[in-house]
KOLLUMPA-814828 format. One line per 5 residues: their letters; for each residue x, y, z of C-alpha. Coordinates in steps of 0.5 Angstrom, whole numbers. Layout:
REM residues N
A) X Y Z ~ ... $
This chain:
REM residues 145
XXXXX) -4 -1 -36 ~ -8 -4 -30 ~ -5 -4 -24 ~ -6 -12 -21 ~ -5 -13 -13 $
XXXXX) 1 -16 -12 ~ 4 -16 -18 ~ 10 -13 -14 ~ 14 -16 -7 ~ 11 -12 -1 $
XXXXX) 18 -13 2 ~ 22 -11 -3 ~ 19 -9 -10 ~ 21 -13 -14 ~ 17 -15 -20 $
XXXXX) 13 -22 -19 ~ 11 -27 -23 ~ 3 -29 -23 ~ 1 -33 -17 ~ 8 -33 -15 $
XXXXX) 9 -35 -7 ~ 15 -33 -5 ~ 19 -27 -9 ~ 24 -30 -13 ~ 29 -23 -10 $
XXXXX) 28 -23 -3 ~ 25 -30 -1 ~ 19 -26 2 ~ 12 -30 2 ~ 7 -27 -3 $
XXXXX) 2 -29 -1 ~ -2 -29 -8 ~ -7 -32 -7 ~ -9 -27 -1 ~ -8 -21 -5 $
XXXXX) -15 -20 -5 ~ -20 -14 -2 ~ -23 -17 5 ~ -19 -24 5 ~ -16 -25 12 $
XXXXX) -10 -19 14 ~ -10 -16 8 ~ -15 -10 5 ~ -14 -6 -2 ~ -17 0 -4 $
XXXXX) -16 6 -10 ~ -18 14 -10 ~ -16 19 -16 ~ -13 25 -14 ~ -13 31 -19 $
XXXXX) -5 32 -18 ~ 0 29 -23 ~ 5 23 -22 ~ 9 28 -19 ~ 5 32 -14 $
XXXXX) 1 26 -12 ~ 8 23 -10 ~ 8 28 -6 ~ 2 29 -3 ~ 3 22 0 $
XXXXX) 9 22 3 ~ 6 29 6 ~ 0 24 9 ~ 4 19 11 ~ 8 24 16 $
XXXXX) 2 27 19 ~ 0 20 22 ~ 5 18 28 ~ 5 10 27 ~ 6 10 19 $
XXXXX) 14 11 17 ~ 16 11 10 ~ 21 5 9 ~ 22 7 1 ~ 20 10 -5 $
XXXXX) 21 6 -12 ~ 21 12 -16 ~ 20 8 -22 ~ 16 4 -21 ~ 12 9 -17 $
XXXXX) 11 5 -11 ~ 11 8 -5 ~ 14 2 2 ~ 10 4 8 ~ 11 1 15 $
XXXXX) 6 1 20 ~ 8 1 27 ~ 5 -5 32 ~ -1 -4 36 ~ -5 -7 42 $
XXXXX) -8 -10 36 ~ -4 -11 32 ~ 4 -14 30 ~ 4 -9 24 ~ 3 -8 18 $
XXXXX) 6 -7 10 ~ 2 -2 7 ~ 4 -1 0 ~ 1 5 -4 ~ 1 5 -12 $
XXXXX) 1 11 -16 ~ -1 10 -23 ~ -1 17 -28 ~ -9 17 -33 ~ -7 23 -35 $
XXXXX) -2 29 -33 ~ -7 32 -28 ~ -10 25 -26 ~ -6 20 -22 ~ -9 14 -19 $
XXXXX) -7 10 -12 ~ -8 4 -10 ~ -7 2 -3 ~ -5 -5 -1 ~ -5 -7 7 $
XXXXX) -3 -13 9 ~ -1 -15 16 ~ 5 -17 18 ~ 4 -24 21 ~ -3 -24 18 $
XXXXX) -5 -28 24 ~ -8 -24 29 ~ -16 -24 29 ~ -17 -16 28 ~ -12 -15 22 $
XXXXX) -18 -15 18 ~ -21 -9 21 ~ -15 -6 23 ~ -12 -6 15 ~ -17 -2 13 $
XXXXX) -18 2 18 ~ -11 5 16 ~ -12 6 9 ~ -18 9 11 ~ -14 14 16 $
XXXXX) -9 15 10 ~ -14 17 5 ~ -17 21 10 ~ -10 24 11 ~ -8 25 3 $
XXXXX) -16 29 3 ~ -13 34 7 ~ -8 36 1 ~ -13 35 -5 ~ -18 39 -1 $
């Protein structure tokens, strides 16, 4: 199964239908046609770690408390995505980042990360957005080391 960026609600979770524009559960906006790496506010990314499903999760959660600004607001075990508030900043509104774990095998799970700026409007959230993924990759190296 090949995770698609959003395929799944930044607000809620929710299962999306293709080039939906708002989220049928919640009302939540989209954005399906900027769910792509580099477009205005938004940035994605994918890192393999040698842990199960499990462990990974763990690993994440783990990550994310070691960063001041980041809060876990949800964890949807069964879908496996793990709801990551990031804290406003001088220049930023903040962002939802969404961290999807995919198990390849039983000692292999993949993450993709999925930044997008809460208003998406202000004129660093491209930088901004992948400099956090980059600060939670960097976090979760700490782990698999």
């Amino acid at each position: 199964m090949v995770i698609k960026m959003g395929k799944f609600c930044t607000n809620c979770g929710t299962q999306l239908k293709d080039n939906a524009d708002v989220c049928l559960n919640c009302g939540a906006k989209t954005y399906a046609n900027e769910f792509k790496s580099g477009s205005w506010g938004h940035q994605a990314r994918e890192l393999t770690v040698a842990f199960n499903m499990e462990k990974a999760t763990e690993v994440v959660l783990k990550a994310v408390n070691d960063i001041k600004s980041f809060k876990v607001t949800r964890v949807d075990s069964e879908e496996h995505i793990i709801y990551i508030n990031v804290r406003m900043s001088m220049f930023s509104y903040g962002e939802k980042l969404t961290v999807y774990l995919k198990e390849i095998d039983e000692n292999k799970t993949q993450l993709s990360f999925n930044s997008r700026s809460k208003l998406g409007t202000e004129f660093v959230a491209n930088s901004k957005n992948k400099k956090n993924i980059e600060r939670l990759i960097e976090a979760i190296n700490k782990y698999t080391l």
